[in-house]
BAKOL-63466 format. One record per residue (C-alpha): residue number from 1; residue in three letters; x, z, y. Coordinates in nm, 2 decimals. Example, Ala and Ser with C-alpha at 12.3 -4.5 7.8 and 13.67 -1.06 7.14 Angstrom:
2
<r><n>1</n><res>ala</res><u>1.23</u><w>0.78</w><v>-0.45</v></r>
<r><n>2</n><res>ser</res><u>1.37</u><w>0.71</w><v>-0.11</v></r>
***
This chain:
210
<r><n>1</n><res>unk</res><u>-1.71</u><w>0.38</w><v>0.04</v></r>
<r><n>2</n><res>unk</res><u>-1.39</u><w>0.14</w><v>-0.04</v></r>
<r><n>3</n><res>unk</res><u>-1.21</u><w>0.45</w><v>0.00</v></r>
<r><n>4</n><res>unk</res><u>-1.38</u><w>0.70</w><v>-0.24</v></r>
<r><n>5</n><res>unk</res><u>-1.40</u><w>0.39</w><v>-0.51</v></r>
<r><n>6</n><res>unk</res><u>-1.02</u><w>0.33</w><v>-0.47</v></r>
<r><n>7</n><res>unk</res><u>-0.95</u><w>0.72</w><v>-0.54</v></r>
<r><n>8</n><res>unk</res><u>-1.20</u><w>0.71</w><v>-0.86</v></r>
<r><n>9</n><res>unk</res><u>-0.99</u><w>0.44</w><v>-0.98</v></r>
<r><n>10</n><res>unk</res><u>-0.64</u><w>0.57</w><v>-0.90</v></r>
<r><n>11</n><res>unk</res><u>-0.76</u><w>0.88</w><v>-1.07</v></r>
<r><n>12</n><res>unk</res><u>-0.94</u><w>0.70</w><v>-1.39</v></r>
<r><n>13</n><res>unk</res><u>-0.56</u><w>0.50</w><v>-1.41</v></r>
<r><n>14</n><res>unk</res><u>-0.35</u><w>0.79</w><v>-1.37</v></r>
<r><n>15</n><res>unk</res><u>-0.59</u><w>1.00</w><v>-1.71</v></r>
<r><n>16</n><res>unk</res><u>-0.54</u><w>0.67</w><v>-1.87</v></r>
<r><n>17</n><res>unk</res><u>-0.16</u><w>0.69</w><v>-1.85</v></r>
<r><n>18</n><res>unk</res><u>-0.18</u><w>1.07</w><v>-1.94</v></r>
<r><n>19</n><res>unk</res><u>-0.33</u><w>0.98</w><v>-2.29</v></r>
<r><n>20</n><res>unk</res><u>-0.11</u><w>0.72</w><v>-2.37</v></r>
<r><n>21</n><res>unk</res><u>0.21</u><w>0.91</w><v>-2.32</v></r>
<r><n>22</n><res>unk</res><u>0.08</u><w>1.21</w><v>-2.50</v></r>
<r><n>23</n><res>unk</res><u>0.00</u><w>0.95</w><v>-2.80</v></r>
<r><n>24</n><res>unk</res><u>0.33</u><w>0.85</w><v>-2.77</v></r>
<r><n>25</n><res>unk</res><u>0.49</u><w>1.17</w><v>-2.75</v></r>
<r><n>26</n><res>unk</res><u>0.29</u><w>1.26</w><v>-3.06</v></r>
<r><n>27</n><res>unk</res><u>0.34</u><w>0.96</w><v>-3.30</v></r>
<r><n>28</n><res>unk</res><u>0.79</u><w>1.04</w><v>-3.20</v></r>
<r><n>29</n><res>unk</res><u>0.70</u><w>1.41</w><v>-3.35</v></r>
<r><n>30</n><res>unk</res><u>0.48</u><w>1.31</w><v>-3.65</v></r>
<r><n>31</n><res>unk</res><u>0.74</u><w>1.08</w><v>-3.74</v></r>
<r><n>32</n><res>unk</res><u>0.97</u><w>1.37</w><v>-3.68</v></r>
<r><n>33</n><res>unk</res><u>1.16</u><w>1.16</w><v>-3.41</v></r>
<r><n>34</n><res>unk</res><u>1.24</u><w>1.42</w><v>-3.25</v></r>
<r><n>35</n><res>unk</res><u>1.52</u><w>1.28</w><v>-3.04</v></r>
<r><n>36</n><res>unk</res><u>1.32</u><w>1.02</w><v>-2.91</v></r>
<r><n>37</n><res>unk</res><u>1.06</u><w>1.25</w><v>-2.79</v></r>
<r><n>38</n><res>unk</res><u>1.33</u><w>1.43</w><v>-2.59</v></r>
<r><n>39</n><res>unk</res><u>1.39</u><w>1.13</w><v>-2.46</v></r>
<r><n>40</n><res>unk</res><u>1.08</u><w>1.02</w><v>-2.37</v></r>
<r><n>41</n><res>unk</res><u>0.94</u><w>1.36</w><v>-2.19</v></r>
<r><n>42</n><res>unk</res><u>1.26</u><w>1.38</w><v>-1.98</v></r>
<r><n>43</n><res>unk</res><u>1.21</u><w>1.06</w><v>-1.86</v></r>
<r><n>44</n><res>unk</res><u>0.85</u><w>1.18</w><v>-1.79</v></r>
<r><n>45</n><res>unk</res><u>1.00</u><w>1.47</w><v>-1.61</v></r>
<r><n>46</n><res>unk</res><u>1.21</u><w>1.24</w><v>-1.38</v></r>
<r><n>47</n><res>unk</res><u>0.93</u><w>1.05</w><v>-1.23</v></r>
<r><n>48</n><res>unk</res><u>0.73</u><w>1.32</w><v>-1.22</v></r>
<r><n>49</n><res>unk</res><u>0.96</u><w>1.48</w><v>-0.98</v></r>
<r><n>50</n><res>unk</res><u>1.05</u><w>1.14</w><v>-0.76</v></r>
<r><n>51</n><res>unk</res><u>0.66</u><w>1.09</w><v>-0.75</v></r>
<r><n>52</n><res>unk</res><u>0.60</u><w>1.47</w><v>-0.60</v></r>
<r><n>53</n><res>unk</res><u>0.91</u><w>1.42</w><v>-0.39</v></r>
<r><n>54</n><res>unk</res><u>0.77</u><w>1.07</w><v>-0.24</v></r>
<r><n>55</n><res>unk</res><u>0.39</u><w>1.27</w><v>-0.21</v></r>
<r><n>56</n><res>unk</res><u>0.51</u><w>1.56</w><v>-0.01</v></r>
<r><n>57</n><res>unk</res><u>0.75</u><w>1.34</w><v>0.20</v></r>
<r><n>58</n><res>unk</res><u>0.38</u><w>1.11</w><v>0.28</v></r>
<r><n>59</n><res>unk</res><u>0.22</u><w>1.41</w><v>0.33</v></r>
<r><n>60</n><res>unk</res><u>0.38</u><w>1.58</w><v>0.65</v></r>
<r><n>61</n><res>unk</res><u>0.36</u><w>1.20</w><v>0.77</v></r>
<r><n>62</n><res>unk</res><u>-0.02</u><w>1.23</w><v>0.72</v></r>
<r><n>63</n><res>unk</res><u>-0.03</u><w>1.52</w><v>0.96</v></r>
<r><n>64</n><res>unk</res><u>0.08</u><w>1.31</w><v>1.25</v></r>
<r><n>65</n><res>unk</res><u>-0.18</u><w>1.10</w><v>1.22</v></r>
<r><n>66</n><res>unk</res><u>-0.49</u><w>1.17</w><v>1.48</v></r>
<r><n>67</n><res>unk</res><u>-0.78</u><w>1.01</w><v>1.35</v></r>
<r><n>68</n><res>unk</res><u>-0.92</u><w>1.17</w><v>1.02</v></r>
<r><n>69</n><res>unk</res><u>-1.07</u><w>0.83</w><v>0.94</v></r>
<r><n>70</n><res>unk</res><u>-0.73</u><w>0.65</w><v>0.90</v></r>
<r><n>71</n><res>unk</res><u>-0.57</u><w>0.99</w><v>0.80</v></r>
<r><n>72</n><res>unk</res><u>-0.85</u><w>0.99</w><v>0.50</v></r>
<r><n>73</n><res>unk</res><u>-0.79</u><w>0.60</w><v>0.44</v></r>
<r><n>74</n><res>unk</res><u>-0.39</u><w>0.62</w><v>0.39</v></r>
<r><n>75</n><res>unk</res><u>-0.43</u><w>0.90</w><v>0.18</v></r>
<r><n>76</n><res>unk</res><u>-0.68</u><w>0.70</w><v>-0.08</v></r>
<r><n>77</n><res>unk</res><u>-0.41</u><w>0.46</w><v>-0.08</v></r>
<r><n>78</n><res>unk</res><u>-0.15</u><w>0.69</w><v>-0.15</v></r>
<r><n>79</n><res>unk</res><u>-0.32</u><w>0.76</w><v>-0.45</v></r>
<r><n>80</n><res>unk</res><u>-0.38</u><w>0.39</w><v>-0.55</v></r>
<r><n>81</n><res>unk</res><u>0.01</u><w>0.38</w><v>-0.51</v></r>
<r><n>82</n><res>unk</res><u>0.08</u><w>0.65</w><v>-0.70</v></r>
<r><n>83</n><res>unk</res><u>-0.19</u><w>0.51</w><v>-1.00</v></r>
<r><n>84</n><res>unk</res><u>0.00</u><w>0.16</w><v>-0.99</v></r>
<r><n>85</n><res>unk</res><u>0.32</u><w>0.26</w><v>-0.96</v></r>
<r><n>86</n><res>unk</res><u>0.40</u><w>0.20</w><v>-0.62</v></r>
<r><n>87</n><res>unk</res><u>0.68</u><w>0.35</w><v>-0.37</v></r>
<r><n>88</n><res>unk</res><u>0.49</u><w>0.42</w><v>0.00</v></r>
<r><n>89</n><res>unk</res><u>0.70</u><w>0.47</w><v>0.21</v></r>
<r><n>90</n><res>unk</res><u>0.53</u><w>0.57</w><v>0.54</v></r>
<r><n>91</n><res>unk</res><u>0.71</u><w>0.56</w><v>0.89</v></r>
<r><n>92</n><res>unk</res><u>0.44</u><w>0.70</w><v>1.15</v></r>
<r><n>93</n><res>unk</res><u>0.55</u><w>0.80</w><v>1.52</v></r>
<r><n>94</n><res>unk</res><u>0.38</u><w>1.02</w><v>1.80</v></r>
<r><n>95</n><res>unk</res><u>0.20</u><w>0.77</w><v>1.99</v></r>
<r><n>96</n><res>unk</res><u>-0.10</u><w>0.64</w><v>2.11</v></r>
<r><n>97</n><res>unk</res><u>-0.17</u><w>0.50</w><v>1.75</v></r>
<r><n>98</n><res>unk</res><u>-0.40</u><w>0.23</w><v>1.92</v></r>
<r><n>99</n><res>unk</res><u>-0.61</u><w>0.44</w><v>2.07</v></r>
<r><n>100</n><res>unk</res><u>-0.79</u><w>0.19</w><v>2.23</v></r>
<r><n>101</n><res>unk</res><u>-0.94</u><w>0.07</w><v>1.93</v></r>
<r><n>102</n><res>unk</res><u>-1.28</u><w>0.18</w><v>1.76</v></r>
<r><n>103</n><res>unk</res><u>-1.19</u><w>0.34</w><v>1.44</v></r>
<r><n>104</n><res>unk</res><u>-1.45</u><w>0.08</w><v>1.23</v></r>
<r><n>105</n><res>unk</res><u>-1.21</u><w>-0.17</w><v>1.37</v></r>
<r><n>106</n><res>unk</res><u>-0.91</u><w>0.03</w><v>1.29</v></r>
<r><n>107</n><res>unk</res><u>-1.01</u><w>0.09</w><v>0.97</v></r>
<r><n>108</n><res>unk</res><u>-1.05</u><w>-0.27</w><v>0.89</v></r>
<r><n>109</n><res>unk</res><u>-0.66</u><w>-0.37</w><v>0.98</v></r>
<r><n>110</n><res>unk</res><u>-0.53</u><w>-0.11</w><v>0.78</v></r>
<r><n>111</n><res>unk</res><u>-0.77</u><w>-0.14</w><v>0.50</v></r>
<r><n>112</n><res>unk</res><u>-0.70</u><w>-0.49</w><v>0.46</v></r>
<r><n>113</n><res>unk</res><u>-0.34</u><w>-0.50</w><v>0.53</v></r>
<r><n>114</n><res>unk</res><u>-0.29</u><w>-0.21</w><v>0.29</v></r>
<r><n>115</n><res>unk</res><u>-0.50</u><w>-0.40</w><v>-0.01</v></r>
<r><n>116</n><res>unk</res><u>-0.33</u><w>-0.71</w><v>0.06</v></r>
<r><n>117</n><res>unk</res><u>0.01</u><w>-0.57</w><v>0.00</v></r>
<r><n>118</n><res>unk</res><u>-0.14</u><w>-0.34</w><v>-0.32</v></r>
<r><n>119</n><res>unk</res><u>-0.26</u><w>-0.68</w><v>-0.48</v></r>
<r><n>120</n><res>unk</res><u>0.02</u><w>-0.89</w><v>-0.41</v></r>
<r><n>121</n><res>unk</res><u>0.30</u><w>-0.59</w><v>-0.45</v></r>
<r><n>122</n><res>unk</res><u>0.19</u><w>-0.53</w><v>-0.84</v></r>
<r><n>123</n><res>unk</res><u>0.25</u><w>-0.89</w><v>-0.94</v></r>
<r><n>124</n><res>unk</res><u>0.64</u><w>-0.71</w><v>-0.95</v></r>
<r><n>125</n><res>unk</res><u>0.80</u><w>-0.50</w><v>-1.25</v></r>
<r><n>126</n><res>unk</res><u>0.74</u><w>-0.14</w><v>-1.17</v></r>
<r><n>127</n><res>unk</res><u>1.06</u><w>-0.05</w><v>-1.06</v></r>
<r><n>128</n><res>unk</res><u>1.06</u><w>-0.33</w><v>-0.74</v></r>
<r><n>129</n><res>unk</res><u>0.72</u><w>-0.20</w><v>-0.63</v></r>
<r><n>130</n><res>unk</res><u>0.67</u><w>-0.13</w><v>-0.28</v></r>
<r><n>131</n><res>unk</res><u>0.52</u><w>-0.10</w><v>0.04</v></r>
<r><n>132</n><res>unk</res><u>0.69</u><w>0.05</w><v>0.39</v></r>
<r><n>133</n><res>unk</res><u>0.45</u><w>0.08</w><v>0.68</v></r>
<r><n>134</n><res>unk</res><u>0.57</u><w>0.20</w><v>1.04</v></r>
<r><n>135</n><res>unk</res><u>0.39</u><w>0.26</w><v>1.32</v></r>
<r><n>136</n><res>unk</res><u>0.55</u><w>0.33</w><v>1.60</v></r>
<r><n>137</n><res>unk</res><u>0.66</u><w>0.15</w><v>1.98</v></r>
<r><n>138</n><res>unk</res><u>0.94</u><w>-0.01</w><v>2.17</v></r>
<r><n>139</n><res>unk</res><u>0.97</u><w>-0.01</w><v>2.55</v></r>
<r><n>140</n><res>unk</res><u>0.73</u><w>-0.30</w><v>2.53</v></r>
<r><n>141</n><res>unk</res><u>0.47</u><w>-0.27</w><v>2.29</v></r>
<r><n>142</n><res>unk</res><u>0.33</u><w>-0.05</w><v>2.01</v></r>
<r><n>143</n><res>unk</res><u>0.30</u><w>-0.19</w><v>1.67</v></r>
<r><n>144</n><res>unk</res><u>0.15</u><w>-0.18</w><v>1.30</v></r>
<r><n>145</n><res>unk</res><u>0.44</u><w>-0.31</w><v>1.02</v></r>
<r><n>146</n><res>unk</res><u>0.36</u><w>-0.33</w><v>0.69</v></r>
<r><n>147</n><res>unk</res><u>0.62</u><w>-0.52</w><v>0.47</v></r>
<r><n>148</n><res>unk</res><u>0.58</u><w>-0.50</w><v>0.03</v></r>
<r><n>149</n><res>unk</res><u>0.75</u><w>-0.68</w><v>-0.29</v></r>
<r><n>150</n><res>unk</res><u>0.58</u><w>-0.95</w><v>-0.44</v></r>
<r><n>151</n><res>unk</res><u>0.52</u><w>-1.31</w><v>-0.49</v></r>
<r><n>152</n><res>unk</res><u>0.68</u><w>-1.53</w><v>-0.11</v></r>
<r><n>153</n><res>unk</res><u>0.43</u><w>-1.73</w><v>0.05</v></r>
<r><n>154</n><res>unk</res><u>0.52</u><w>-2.06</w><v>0.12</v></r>
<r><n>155</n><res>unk</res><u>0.63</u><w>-2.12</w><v>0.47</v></r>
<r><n>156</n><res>unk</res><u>0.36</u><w>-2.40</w><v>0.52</v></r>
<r><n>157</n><res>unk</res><u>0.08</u><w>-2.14</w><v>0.38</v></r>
<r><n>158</n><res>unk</res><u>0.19</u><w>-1.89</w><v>0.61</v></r>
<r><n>159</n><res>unk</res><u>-0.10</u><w>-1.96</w><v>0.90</v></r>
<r><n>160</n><res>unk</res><u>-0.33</u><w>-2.12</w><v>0.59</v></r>
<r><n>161</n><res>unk</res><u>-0.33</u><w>-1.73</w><v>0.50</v></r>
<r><n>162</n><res>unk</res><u>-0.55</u><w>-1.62</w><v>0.78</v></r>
<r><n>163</n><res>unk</res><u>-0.81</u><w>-1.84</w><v>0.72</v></r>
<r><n>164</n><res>unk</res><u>-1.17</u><w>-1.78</w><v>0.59</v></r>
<r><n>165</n><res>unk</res><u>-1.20</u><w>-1.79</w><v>0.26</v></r>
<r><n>166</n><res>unk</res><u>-0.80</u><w>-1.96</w><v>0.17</v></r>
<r><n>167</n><res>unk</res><u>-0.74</u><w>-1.74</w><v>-0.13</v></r>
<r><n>168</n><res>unk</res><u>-0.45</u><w>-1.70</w><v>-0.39</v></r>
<r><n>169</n><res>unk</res><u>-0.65</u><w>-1.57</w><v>-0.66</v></r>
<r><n>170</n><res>unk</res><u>-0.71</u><w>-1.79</w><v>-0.94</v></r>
<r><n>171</n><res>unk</res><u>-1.06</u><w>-1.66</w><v>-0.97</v></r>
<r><n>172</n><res>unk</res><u>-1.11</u><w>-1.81</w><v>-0.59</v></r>
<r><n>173</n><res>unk</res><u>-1.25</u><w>-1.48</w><v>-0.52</v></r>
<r><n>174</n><res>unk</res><u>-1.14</u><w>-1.33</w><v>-0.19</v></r>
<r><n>175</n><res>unk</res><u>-1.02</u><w>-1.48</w><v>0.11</v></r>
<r><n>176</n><res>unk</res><u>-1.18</u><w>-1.26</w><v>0.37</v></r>
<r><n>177</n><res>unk</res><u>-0.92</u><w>-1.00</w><v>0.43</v></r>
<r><n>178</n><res>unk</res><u>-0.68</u><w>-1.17</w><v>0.62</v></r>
<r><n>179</n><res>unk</res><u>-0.90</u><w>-1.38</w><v>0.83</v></r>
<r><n>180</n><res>unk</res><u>-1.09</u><w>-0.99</w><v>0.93</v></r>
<r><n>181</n><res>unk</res><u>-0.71</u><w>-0.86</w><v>0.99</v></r>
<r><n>182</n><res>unk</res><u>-0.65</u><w>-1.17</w><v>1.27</v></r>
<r><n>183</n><res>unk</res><u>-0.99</u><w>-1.20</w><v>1.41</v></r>
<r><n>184</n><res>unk</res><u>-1.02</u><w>-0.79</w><v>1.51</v></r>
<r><n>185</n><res>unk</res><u>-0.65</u><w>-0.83</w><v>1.65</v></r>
<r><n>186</n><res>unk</res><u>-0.73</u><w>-1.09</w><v>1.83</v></r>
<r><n>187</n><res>unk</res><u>-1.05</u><w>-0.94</w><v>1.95</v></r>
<r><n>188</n><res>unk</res><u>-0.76</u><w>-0.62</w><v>2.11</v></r>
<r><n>189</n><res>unk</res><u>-0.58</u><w>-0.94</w><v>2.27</v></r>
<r><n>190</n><res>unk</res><u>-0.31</u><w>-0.81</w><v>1.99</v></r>
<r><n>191</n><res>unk</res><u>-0.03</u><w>-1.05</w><v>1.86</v></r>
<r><n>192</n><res>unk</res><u>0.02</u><w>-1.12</w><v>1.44</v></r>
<r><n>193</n><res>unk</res><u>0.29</u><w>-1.22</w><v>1.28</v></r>
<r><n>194</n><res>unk</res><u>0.38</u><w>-1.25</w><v>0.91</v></r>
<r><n>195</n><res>unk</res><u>0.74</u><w>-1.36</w><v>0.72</v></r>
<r><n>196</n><res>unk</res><u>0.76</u><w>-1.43</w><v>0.38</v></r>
<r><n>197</n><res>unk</res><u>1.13</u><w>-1.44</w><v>0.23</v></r>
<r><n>198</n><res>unk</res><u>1.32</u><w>-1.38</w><v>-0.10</v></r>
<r><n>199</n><res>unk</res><u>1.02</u><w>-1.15</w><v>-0.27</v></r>
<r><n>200</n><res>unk</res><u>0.91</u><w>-0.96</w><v>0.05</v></r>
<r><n>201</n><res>unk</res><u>0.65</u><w>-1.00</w><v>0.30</v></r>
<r><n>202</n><res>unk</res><u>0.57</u><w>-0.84</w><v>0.62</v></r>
<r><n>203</n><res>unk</res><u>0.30</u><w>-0.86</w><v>0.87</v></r>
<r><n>204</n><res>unk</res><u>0.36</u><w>-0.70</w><v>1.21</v></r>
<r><n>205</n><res>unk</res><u>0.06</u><w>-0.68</w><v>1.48</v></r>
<r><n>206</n><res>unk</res><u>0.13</u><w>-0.57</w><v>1.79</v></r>
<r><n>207</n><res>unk</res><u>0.00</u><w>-0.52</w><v>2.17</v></r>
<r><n>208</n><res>unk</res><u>0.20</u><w>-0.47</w><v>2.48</v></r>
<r><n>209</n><res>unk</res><u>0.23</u><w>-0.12</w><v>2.61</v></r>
<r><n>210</n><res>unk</res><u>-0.07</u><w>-0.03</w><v>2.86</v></r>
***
């Protein structure tokens, strides 16, 4: 449900945008500014094509992926990404894509992990946005990385971060995804880390190779 409210959104953003360049665009030509217009639409133009570029590149990386669930859930975040302005970058390998896990639970990591870094990653200026997840395996273990700009966490909030209810917001709302993220891995006997340096965060989880 999460899902299908996220792509409503992206989608109610993205119209939103639409309108106010087109108002734009019209108030340069009323005024007869016609330069300006030029201007503006071939800037249009250029992100257009980087965004389709970025889309199709995500795409083919989609069709790796073996459960429809998470294959359905990256894409609504694609979308969200593309709404707020957001490079994705993602990185996904032929593996076992932890297999072993029940896709509810699956779904929850990634979910979480993915709004975490959409929140914090659009406190940047639009052209520092962004979010790079691999998954993918070493000789020892397989793992789930997902680093994004944004705000650093204090080194002594770092653990804070994964507990029920700590939350950044100054609303106080929140403060469950994290603490879901850490209790599911270590439900899967998985291992967490996070790093937060210089404007970018990452949180790695991994489990040793069966």
């Amino acid at each position: 449900m999460n899902s299908i409210q996220d792509l409503f959104t992206a989608v109610r953003s993205i119209k939103h945008d639409s309108l106010n360049h087109y108002t734009a665009i019209n108030g340069f030509l009323k005024k007869e500014l016609h330069s300006h217009a030029k201007e503006y639409v071939e800037q249009l133009l250029k992100e257009t094509v980087l965004i389709e570029r970025s889309a199709d590149s995500s795409s083919q990386v989609l069709e790796r992926i073996k459960n429809p669930a998470v294959a359905s859930l990256l894409q609504s975040k694609m979308v969200v990404c593309l709404a707020e302005r957001i490079s994705l970058t993602l990185e996904i390998k032929e593996i076992s894509q932890f297999s072993h896990y029940k896709t509810y639970d699956l779904i929850k990591i990634l979910g979480n992990l993915l709004d975490n870094a959409i929140r914090a990653t659009s406190y940047e200026l639009e052209e520092n946005r962004y979010i790079r997840l691999e998954w993918g395996q070493t000789e020892n273990e397989h793992f789930l990385y997902i680093e994004n700009s944004g705000p650093t966490i204090p080194e002594c909030q770092l653990q804070e971060i994964f507990q029920m209810g700590y939350t950044t917001k100054k609303n106080g709302e929140g403060g469950l995804g994290l603490a879901i993220v850490k209790n599911v891995a270590e439900r899967y006997n998985g291992n967490i880390q996070v790093k937060s340096a210089d404007g970018i965060t990452s949180f790695c989880i991994s489990f040793a190779n069966r």
